[in-house]
N, C-alpha and C positions, 0 to 999 in steps of 0.2 A: 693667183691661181694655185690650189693642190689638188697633185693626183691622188687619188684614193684609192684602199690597200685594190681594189678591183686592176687598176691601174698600175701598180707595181708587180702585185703577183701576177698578172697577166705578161707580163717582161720575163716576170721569171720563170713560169709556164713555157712561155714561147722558148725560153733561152734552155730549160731542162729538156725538152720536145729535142730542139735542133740538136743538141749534143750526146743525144742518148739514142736516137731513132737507127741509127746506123747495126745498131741489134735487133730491130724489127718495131714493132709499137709499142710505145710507151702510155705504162696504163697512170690512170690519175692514182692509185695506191703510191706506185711507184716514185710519183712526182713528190706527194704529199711526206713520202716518209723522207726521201732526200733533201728536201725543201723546207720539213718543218710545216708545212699548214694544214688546215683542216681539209678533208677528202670532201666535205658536203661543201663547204664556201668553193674549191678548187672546180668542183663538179658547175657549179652558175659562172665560173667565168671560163674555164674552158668552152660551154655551151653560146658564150658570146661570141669567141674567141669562131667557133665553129659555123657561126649563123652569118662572118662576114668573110667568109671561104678561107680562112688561113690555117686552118687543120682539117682532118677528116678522120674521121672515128671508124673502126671495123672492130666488127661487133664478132664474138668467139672466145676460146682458149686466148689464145694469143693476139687478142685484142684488144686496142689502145687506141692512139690518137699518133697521127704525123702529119707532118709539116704538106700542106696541099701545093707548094711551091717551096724552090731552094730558099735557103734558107739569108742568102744574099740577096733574092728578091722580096723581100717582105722586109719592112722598114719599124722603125720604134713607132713610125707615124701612123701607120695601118694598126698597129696593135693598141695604142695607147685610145684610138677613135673608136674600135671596137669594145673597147671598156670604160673607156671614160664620155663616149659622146665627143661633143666639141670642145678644140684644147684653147676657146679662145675665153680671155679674162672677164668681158662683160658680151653680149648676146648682137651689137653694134659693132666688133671686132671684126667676124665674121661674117655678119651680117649688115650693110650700113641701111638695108630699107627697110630695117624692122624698128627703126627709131628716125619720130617723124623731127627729130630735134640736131640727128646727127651733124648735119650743115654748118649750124650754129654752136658746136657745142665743144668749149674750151679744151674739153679732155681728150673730145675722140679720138686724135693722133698719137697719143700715150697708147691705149690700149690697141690702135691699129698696130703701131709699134714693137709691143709686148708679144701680141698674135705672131707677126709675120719674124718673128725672131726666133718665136718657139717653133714654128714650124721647121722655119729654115735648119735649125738643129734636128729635130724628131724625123727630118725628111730624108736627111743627111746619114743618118745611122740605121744601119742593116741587122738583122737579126744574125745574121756571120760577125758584125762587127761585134755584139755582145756575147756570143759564144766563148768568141777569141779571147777576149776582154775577160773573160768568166775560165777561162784556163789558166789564163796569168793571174788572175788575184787568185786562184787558188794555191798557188805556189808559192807568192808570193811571203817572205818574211814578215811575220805579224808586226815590223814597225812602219813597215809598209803601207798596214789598212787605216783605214780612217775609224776616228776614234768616236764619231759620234755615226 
């Protein structure tokens, strides 16, 4: 399984949102010049980000996008499903009745496996825990960060 850039900037979205809103809304220029990415790509995954209630846009001067709940209650797992779909490795992960073979089939407990592990992690972490997380590496001594 990889997440795609939808999937990662959408973490980072959520994570600029949570730690900046505290001044009022945060507009996507705002995000994009902090962030490094493009305001049109930023613009289709915020608007995912918005269609499965984890932000709310208000429209004006001083309008942006914020967090539709604290920022502890919204998880990596809620954001990652809003942009990525299902976080599971084959379609039978998820799913055991969409494959008429699953019963029988050598692999399927691999990929049940893989699923219920990702979740257990993605479910596990809070958008406060990435915030947090996103204060400390910034601080953090450059031999600190990871190099790839």
């Amino acid at each position: 399984m990889k997440i795609s850039t939808k999937g990662r900037y959408g973490l980072r979205i959520m994570t600029d949102i949570a730690l900046n809103e505290k001044d009022g809304c945060v507009s996507i220029k705002d995000i994009a010049n902090r962030e490094n990415l493009s305001e049109k790509y930023l613009e289709q995954i915020i608007n995912l980000l918005s269609k499965q209630g984890l932000v709310q846009s208000v429209r004006g001067a001083k309008g942006g996008y914020h967090l539709s709940k604290s920022a502890k209650e919204i998880t990596v797992e809620e954001i990652l499903l809003a942009t990525e779909g299902s976080l599971a490795p084959v379609a039978c992960a998820a799913d055991s009745d969409c494959c008429e073979n699953y019963c029988d089939c050598v692999t399927s407990f691999i990929w049940t496996k893989i699923y219920d592990a990702v979740i257990d992690v993605v479910h596990n972490i809070s958008l406060e825990d990435l915030a947090e997380r996103s204060l400390k590496c910034k601080c953090a001594p450059p031999e600190c960060k990871p190099t790839k």
